[in-house]
C-alpha positions in Angstrom: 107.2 -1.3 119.7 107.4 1.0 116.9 103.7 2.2 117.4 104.6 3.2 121.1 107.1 5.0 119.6 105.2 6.8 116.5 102.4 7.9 119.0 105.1 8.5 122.0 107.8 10.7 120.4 106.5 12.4 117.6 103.7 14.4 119.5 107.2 15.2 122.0 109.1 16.3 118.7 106.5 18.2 117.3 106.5 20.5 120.6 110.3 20.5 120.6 110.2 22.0 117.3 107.9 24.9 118.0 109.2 25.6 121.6 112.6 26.4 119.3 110.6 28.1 116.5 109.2 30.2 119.5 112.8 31.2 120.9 114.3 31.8 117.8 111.6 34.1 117.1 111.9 36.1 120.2 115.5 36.0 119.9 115.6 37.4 116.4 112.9 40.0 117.4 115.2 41.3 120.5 117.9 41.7 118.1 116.1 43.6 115.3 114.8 45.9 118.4 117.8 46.7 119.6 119.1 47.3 116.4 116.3 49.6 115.6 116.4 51.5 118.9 120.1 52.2 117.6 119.5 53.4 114.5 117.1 55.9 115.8 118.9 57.4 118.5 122.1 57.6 116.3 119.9 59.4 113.3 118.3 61.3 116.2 121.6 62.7 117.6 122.5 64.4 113.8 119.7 66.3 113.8 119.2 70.2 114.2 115.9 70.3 116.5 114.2 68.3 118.7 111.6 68.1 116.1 113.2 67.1 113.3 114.8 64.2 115.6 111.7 62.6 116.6 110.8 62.4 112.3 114.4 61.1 111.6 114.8 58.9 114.6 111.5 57.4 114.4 112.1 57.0 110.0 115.3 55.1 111.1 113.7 52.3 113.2 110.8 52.2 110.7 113.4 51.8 108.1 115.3 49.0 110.3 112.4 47.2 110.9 110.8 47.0 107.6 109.6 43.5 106.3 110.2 41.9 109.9 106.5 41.6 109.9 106.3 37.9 111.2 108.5 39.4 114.6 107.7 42.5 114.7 104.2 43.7 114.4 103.0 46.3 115.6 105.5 48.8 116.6 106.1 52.1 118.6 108.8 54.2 118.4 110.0 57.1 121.1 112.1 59.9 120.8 112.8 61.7 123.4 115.7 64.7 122.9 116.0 65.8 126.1 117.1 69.5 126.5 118.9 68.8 123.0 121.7 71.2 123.9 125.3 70.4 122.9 127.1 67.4 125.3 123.5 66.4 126.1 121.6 63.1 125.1 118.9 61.5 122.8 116.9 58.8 123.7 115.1 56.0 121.2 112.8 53.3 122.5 111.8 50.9 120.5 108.9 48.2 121.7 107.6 45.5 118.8 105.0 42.6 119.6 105.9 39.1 118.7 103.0 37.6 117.8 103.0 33.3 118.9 99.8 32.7 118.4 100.3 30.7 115.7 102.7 28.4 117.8 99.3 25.7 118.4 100.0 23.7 121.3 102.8 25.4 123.4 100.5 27.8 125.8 102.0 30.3 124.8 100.2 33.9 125.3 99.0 35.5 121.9 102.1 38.2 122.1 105.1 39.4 123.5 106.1 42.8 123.5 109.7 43.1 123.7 111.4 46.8 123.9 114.9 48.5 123.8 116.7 51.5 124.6 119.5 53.0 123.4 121.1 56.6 124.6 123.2 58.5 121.7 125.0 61.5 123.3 124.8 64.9 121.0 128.1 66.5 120.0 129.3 68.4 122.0 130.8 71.4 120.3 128.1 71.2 117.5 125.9 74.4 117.1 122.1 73.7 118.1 119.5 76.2 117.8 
């Protein structure tokens, strides 16, 4: 009886574990991407000119996602100010791969590219060039 069980359950445990390894990591990646995409749309709204919004914006999601590594690797960043005229918009996309490869056993592909958006409006009354 408690050989069935050994060579039953534990091979069923084992995969329970890493199917919940596997969601926690693609949980915790989704937040740190949307929390990135934030952080660069917001740092991308102060700036002066469009330029100088893609370098902030895409600085702040490099700084958000630094040393999430294991989650989050590689990643692209996109900035996209729009006409960048006061009352207008910035965009910041953010996609990262989660890599799952080395969840053995599950089937699960290689990686998972998650991504997020996030709109920051410009001030409205602010000067732009």
């Amino acid at each position: 009886m408690s050989v069935e069980l050994a060579l039953g359950y534990v091979p069923l445990m084992i995969l329970a574990i890493l199917a919940i390894v596997a969601c926690l990591r693609l949980a915790s990646a989704a937040i740190d991407v949307r929390s990135a995409a934030a952080a660069a749309s917001r740092q991308a709204s102060l700036a002066d000119t469009p330029a100088h919004a893609r370098r902030s914006g895409a600085g702040a999601a490099s700084t958000a996602l630094a040393g999430r590594g294991l989650t989050c690797q590689p990643s692209t960043v996109t900035i996209d100010p729009g006409a960048f005229t006061p009352g207008g918009q910035v965009s910041a996309t953010v996609t990262c791969g989660v890599r799952l490869q080395d969840l053995v056993g599950l089937g699960l592909p290689g990686a998972v590219n998650i991504s997020a958006t996030s709109h920051q409006p410009l001030d409205p009354f602010g000067a732009r060039p």
